[in-house]
LUMLO-402752 format. One line per field, with one value per atom (N, C-alpha, C): residue number from 1; x, y, z. Coordinates in pm, whole numbers. Layout:
<nodes>
n: NUM; ...
X: X; ...
Y: Y; ...
Z: Z; ...
</nodes>
This chain:
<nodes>
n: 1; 1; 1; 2; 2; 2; 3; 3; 3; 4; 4; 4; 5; 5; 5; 6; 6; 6; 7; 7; 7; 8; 8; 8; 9; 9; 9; 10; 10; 10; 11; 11; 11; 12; 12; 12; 13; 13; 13; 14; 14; 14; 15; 15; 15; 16; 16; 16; 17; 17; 17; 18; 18; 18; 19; 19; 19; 20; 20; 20; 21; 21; 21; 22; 22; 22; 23; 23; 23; 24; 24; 24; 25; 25; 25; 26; 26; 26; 27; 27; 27; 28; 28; 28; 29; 29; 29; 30; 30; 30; 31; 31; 31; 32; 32; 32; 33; 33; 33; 34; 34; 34; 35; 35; 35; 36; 36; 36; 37; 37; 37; 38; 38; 38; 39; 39; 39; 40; 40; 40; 41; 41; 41; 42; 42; 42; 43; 43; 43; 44; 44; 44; 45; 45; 45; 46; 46; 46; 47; 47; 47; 48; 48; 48; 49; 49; 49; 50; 50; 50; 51; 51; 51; 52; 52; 52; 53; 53; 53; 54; 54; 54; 55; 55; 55; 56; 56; 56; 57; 57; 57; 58; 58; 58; 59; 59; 59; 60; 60; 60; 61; 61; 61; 62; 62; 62; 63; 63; 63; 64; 64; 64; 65; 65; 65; 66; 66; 66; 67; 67; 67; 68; 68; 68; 69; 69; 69; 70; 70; 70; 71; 71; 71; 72; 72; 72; 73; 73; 73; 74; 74; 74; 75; 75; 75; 76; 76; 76; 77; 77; 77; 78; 78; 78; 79; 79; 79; 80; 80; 80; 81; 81; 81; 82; 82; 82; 83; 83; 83; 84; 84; 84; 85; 85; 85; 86; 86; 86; 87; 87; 87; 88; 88; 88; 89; 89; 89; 90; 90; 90; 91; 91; 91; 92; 92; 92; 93; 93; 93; 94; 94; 94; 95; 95; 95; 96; 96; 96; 97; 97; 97; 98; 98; 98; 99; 99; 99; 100; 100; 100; 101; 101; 101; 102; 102; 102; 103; 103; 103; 104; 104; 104; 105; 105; 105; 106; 106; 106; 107; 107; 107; 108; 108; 108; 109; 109; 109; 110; 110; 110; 111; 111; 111; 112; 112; 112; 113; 113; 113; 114; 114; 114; 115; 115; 115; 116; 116; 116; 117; 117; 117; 118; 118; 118; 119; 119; 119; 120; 120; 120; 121; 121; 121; 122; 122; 122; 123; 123; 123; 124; 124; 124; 125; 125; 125; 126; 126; 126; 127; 127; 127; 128; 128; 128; 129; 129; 129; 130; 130; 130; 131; 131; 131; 132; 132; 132; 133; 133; 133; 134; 134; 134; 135; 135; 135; 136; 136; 136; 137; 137; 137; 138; 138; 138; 139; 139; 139; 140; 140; 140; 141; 141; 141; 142; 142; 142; 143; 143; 143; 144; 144; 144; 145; 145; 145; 146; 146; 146; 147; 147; 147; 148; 148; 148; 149; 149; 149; 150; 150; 150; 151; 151; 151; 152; 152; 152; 153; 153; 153; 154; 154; 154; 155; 155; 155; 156; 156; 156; 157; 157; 157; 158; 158; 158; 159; 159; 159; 160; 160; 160; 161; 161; 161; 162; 162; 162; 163; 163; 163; 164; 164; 164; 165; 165; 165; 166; 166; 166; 167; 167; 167; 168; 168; 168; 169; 169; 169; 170; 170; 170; 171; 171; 171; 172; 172; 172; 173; 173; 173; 174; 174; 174; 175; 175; 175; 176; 176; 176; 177; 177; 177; 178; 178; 178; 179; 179; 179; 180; 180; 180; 181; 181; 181; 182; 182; 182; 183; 183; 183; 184; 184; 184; 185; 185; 185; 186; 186; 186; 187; 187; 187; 188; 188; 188; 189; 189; 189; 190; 190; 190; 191; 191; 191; 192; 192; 192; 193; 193; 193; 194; 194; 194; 195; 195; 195; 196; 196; 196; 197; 197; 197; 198; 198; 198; 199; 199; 199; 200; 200; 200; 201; 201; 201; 202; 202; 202; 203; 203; 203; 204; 204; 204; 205; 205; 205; 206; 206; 206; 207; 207; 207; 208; 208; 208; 209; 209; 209; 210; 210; 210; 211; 211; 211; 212; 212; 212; 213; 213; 213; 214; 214; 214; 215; 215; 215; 216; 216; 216; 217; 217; 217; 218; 218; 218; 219; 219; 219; 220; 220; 220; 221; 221; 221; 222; 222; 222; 223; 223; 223; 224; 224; 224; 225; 225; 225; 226; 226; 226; 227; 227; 227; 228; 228; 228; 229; 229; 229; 230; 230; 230; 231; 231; 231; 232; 232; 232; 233; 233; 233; 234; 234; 234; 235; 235; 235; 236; 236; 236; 237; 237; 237; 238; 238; 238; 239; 239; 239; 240; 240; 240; 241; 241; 241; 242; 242; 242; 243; 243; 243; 244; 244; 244
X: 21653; 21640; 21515; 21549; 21440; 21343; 21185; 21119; 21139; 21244; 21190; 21402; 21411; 21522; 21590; 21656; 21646; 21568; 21527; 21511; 21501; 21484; 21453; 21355; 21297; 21198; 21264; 21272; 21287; 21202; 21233; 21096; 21022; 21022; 20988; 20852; 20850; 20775; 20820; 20954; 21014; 21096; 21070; 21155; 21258; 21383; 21463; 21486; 21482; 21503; 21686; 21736; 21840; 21850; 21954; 22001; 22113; 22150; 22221; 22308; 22493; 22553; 22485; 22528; 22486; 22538; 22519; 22564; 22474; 22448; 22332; 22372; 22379; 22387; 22309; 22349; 22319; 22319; 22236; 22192; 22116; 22091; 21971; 22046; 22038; 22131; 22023; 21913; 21784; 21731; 21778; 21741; 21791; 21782; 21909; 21997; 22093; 22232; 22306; 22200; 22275; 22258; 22210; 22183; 22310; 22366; 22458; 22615; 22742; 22622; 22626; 22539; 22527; 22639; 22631; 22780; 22752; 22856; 22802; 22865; 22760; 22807; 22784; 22917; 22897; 22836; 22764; 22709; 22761; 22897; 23014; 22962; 22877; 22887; 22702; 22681; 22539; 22527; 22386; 22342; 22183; 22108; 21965; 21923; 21797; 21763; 21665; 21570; 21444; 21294; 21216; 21148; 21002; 21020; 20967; 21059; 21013; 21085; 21061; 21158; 21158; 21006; 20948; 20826; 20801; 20684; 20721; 20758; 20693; 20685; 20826; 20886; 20983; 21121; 21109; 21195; 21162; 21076; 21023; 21092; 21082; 21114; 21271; 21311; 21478; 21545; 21447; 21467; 21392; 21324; 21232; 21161; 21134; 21068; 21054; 20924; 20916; 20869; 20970; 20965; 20874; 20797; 20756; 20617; 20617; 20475; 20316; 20293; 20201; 20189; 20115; 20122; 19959; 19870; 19717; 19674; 19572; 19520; 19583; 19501; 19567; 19648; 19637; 19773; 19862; 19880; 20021; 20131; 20149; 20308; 20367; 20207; 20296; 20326; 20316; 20352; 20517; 20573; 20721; 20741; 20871; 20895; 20972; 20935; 21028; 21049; 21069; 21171; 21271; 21367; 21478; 21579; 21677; 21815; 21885; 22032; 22041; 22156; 22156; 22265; 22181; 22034; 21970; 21951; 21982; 21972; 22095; 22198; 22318; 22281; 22246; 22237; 22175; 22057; 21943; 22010; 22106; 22187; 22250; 22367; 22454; 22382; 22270; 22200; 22122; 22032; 22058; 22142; 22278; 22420; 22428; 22430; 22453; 22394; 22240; 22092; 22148; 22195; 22169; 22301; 22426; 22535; 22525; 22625; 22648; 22508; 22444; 22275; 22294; 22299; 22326; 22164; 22151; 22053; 22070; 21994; 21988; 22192; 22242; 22366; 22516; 22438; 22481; 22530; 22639; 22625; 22652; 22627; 22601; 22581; 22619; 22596; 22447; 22408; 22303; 22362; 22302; 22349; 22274; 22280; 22196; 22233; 22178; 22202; 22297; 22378; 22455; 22314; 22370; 22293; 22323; 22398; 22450; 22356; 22371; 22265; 22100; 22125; 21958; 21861; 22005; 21911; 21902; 21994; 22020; 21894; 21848; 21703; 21627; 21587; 21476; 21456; 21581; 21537; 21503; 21583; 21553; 21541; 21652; 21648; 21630; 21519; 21485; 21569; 21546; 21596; 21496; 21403; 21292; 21271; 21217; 21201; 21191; 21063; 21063; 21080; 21079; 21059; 20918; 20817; 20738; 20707; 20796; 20767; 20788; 20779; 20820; 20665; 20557; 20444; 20427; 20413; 20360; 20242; 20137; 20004; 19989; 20090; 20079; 20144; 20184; 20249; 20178; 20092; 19930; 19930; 19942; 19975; 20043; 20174; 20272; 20348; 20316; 20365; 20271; 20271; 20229; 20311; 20222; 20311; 20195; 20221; 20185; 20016; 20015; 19876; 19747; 19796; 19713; 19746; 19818; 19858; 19768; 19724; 19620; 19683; 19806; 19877; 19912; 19982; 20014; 20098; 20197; 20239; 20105; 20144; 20041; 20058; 20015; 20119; 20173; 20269; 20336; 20339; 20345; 20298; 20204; 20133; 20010; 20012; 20101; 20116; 20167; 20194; 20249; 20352; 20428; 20594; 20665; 20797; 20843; 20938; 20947; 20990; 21094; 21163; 21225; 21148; 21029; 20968; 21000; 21027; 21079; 20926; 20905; 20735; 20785; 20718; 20672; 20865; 20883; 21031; 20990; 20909; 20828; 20757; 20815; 20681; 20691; 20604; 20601; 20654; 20797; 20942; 21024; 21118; 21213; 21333; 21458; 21489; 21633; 21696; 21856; 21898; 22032; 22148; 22300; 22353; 22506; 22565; 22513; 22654; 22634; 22799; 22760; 22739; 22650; 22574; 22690; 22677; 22793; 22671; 22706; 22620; 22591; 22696; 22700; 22756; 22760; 22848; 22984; 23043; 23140; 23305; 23275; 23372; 23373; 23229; 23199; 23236; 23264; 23320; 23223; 23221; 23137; 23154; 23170; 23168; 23058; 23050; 22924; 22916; 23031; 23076; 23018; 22994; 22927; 23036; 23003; 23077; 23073; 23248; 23231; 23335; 23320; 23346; 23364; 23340; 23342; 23204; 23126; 22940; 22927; 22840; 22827; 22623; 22607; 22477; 22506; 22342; 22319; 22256; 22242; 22185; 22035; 21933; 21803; 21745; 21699; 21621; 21458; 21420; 21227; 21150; 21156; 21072; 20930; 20867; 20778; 20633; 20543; 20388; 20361; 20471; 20449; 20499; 20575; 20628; 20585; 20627; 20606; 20602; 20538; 20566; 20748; 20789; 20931; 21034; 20990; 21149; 21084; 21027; 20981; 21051; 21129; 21188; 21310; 21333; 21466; 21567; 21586; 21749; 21704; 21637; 21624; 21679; 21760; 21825; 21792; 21783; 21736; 21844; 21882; 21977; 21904; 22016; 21967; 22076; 22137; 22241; 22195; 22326; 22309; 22245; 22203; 22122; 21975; 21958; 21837; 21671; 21585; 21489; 21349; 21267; 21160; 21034; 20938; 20811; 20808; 20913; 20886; 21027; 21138; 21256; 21241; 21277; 21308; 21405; 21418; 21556; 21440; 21504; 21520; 21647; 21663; 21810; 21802; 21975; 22049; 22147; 22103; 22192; 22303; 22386; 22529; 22602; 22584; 22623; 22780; 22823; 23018; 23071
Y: 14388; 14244; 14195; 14118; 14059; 13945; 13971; 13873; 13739; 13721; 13540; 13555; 13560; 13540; 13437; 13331; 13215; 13202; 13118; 13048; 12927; 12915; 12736; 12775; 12687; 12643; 12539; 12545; 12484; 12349; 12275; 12191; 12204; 12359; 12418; 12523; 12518; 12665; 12778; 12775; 12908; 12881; 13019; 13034; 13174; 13099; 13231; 13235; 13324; 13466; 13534; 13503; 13514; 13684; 13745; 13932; 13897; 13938; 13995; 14097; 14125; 14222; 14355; 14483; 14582; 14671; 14821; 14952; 15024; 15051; 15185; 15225; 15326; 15417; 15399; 15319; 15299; 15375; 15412; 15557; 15628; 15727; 15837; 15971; 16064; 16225; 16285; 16217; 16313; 16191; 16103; 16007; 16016; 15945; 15964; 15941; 15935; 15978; 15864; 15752; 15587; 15587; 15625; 15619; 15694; 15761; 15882; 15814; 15946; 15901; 15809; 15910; 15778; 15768; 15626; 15604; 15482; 15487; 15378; 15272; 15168; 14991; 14935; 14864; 14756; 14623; 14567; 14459; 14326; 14274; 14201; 14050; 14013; 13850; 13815; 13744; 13718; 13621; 13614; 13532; 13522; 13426; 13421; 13436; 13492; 13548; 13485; 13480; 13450; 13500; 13495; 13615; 13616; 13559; 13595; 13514; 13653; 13604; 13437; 13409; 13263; 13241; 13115; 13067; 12973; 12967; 12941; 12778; 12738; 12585; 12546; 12653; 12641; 12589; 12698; 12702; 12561; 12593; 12400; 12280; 12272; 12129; 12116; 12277; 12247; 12245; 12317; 12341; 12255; 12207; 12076; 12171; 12320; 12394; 12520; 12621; 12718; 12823; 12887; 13033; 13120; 13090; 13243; 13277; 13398; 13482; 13419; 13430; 13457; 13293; 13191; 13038; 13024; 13122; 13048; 13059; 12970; 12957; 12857; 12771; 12689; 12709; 12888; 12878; 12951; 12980; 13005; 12970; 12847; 12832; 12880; 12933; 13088; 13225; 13254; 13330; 13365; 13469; 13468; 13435; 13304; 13327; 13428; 13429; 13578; 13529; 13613; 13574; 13481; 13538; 13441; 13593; 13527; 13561; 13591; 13683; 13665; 13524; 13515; 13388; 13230; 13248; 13145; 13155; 13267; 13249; 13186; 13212; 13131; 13006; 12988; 12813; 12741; 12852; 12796; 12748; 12873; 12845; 12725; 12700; 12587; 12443; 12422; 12324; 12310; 12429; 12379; 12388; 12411; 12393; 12215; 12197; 12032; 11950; 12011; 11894; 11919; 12035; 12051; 12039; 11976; 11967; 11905; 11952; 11892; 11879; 11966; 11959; 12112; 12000; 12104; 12172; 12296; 12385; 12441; 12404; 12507; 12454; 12341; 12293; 12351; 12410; 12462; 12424; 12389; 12366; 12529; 12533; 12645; 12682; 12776; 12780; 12887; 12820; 12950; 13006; 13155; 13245; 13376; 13434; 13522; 13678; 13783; 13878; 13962; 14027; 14166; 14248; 14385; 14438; 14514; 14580; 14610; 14528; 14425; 14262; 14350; 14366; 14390; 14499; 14632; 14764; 14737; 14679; 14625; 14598; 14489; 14412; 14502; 14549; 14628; 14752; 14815; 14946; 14911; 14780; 14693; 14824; 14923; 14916; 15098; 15156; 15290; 15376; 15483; 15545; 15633; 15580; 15637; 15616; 15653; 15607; 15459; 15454; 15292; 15220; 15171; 15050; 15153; 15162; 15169; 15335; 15419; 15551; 15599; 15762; 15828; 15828; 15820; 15836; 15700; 15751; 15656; 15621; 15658; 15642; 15525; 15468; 15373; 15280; 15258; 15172; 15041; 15062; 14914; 14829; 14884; 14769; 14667; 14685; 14653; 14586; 14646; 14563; 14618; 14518; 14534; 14586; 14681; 14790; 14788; 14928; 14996; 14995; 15091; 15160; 15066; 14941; 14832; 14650; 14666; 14481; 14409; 14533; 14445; 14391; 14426; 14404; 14311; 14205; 14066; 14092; 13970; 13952; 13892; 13847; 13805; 13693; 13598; 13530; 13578; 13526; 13564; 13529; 13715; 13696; 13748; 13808; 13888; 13998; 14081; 14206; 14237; 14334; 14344; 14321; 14228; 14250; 14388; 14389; 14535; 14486; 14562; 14547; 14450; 14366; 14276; 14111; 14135; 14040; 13987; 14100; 14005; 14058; 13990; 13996; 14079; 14149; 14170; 14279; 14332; 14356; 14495; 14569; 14679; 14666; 14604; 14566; 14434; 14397; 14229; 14184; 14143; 14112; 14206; 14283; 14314; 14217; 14242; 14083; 14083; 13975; 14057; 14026; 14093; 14061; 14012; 14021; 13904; 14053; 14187; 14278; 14330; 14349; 14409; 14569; 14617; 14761; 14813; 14972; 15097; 15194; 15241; 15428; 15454; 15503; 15558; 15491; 15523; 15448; 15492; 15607; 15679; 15569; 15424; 15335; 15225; 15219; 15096; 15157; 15029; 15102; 15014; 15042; 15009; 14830; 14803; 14626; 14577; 14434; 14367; 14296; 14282; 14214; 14231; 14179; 14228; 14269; 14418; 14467; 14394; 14409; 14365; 14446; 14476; 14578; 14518; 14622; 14572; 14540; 14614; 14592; 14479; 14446; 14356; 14362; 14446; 14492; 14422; 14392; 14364; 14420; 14412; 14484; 14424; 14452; 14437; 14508; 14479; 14568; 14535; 14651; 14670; 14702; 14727; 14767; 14632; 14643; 14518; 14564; 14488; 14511; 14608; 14596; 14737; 14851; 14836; 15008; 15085; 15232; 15303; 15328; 15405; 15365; 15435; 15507; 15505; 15452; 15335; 15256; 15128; 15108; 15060; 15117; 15222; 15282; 15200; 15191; 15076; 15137; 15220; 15265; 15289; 15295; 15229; 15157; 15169; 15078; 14989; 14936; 14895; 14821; 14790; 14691; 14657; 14544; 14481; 14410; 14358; 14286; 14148; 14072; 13953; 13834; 13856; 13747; 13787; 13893; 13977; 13888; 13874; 13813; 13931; 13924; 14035; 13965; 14004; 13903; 13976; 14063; 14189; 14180; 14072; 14038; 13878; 13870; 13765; 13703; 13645; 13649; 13606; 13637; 13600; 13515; 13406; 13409; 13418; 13400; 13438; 13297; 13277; 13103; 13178; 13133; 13185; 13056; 13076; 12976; 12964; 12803; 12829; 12757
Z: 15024; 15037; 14964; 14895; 14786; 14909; 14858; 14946; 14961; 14835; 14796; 14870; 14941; 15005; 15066; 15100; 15188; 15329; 15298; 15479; 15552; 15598; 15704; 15793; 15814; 15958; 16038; 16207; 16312; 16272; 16409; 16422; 16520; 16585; 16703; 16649; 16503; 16475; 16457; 16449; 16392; 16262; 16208; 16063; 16072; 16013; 16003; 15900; 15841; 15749; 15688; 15617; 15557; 15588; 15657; 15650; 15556; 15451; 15387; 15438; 15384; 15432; 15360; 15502; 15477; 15530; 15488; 15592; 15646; 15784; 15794; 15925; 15965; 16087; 16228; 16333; 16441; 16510; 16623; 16717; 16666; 16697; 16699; 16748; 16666; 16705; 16819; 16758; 16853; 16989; 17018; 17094; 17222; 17337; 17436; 17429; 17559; 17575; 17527; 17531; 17529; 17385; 17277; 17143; 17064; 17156; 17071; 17088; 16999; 16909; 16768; 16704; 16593; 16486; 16442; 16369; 16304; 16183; 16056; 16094; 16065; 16096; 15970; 15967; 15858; 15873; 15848; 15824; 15749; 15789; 15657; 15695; 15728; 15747; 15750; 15643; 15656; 15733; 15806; 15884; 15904; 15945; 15974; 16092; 16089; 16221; 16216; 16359; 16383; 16302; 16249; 16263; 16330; 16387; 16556; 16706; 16791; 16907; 16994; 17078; 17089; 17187; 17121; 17215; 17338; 17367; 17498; 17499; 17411; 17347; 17340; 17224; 17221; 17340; 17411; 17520; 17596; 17615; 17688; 17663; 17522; 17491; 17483; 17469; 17494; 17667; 17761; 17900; 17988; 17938; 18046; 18100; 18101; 18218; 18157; 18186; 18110; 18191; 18256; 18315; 18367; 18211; 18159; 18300; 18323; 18393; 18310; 18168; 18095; 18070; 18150; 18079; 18024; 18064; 18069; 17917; 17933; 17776; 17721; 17644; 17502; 17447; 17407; 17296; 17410; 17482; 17562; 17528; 17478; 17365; 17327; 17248; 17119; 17182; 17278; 17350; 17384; 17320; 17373; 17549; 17551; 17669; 17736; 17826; 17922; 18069; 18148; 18289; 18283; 18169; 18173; 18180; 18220; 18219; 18084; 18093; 17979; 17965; 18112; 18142; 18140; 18137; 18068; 17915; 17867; 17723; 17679; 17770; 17693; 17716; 17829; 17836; 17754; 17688; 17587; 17502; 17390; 17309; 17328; 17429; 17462; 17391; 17488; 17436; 17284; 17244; 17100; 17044; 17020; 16961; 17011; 17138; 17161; 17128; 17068; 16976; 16866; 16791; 16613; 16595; 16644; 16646; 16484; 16366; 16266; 16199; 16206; 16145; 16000; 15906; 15779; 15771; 15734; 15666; 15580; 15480; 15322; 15298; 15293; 15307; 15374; 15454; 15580; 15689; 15785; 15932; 15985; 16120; 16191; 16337; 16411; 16558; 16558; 16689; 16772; 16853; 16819; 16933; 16928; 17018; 17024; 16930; 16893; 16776; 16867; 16789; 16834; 16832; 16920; 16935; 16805; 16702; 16562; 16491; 16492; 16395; 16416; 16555; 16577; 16527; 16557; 16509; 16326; 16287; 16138; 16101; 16162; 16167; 16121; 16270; 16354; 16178; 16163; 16088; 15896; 15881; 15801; 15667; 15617; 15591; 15582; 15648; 15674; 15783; 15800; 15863; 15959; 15950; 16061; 16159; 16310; 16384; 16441; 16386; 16356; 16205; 16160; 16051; 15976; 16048; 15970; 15910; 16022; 15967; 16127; 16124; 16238; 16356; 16302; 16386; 16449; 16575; 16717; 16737; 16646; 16601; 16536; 16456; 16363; 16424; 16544; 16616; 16681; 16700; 16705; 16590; 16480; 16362; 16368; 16472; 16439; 16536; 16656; 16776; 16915; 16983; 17122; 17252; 17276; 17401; 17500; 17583; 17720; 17661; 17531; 17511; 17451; 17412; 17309; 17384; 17465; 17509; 17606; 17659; 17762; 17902; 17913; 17987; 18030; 17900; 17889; 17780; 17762; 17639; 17512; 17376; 17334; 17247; 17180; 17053; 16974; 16920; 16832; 16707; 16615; 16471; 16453; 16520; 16495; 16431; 16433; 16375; 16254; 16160; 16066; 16065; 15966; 15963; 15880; 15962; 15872; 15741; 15647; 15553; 15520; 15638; 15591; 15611; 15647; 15687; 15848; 15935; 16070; 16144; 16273; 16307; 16489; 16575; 16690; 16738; 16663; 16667; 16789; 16770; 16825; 16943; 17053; 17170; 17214; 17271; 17301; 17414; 17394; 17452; 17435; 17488; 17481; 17449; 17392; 17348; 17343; 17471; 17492; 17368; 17328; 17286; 17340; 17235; 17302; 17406; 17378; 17429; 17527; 17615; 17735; 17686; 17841; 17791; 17812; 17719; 17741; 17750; 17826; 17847; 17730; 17652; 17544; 17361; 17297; 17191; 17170; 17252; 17229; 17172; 17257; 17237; 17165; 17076; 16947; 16833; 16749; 16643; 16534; 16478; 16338; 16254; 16371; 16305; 16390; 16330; 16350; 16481; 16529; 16643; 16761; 16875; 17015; 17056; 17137; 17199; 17336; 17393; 17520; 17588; 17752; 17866; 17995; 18076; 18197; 18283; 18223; 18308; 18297; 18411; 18426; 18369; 18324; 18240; 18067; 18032; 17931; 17867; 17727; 17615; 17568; 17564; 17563; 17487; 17353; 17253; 17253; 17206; 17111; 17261; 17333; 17472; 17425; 17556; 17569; 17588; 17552; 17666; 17715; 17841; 17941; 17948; 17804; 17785; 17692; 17693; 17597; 17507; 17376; 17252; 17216; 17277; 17266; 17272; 17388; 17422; 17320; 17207; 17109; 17002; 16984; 16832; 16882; 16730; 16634; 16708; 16754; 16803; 16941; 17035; 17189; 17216; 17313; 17403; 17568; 17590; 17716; 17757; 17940; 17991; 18127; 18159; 18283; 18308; 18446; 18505; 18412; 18433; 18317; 18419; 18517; 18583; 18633; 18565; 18614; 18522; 18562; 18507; 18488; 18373; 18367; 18266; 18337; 18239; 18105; 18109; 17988; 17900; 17905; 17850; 17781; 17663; 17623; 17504; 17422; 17305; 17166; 17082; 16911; 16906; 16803; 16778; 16650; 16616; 16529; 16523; 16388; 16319; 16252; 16266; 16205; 16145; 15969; 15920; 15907; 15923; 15958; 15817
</nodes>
């Protein structure tokens, strides 16, 4: 993906970032049980993503009310929100779809919605095949996103860290950040399209581990879940504009 790529800015403070179609191998052979295993996804429908997770500002001015654990300080805004649902993230969506209704971008109209979890590791690996984005060592993981060993035990603003090679920001730490799909144990029953998978759990799909976790449940092919009404100061969303 070339740097000078498309994008737009909100009028919230966020910019998304044009993904291009692509192929690369989702899961981890050496990861856990929920990673395996791994198998090639196509990438057939471009779309823009966030590139940083949603703020607290943000969420506000579309929800009248802002959740989040972490409010103190001036800049608290910029702070990803979290303790939402992933059944408040739909609602989030709902409503900006009902503000930006018929709102062309880059001559575009388009829905919000939140990323496949496929869209996400897409993101997240942007490209490599390493652990993380930036390489296999957990040493070099402070650059780049905020966890267990460097956060202070808060979320923090957002944008601080290095972006990974596709230019997306805090993908490693921070928020954990649902997606549209319900969780499966395993991948034994996805198949290689871009689509959200959907089942019978009543569990959701939650990527990049947060603040308070480890530098592991931070690698690009980690998985995390939670019931779809479950709330965590350590969960929050990115979206994903899908031009129609």
């Amino acid at each position: 993906m070339s740097d000078t790529r498309p994008f737009f800015d909100d009028e919230y403070g966020g910019r998304y970032l044009l993904v291009e179609p692509g192929e690369f191998v989702m899961g981890d052979a050496k990861g856990t049980r929920s990673e395996q295993p791994p198998h090639p996804v196509s990438i057939t429908e471009p779309f823009f993503c966030g590139e940083r997770p949603v703020t607290q500002a943000h969420w506000q001015a579309i929800m009248e009310v802002n959740p989040s654990c972490f409010t103190e300080g001036w800049a608290a805004g910029l702070r990803p929100v979290e303790q939402i649902s992933w059944d408040d993230a739909q609602e989030f969506t709902t409503r900006l779809n009902e503000i930006d209704n018929g709102t062309e971008r880059l001559g575009f109209t388009g829905v919000w919605r939140l990323p496949t979890e496929s869209e996400w590791e897409y993101i997240s690996r942007a490209g490599t095949s390493s652990r993380w984005s930036f390489g296999n060592r957990d040493s070099d993981l402070n650059d780049y996103g905020w966890h267990a060993g460097n956060s202070g035990a808060s979320t923090r603003e957002v944008g601080q860290k290095k972006a990974n090679p596709w230019g997306f920001l805090d993908l490693h730490g921070q928020v954990s950040e649902w997606c549209q799909d319900h969780f499966s144990p395993d991948y034994s029953l996805h198949t290689s399209q871009q689509d959200a998978f959907t089942g019978e759990s009543l569990r959701r799909v939650h990527r990049g581990g947060s603040w308070f976790t480890e530098s592991d449940s931070t690698r690009c092919s980690s998985r995390g879940s939670a019931l779809h009404h479950q709330k965590s100061d350590g969960i929050g969303l990115r979206l994903v504009w899908q031009p129609l």
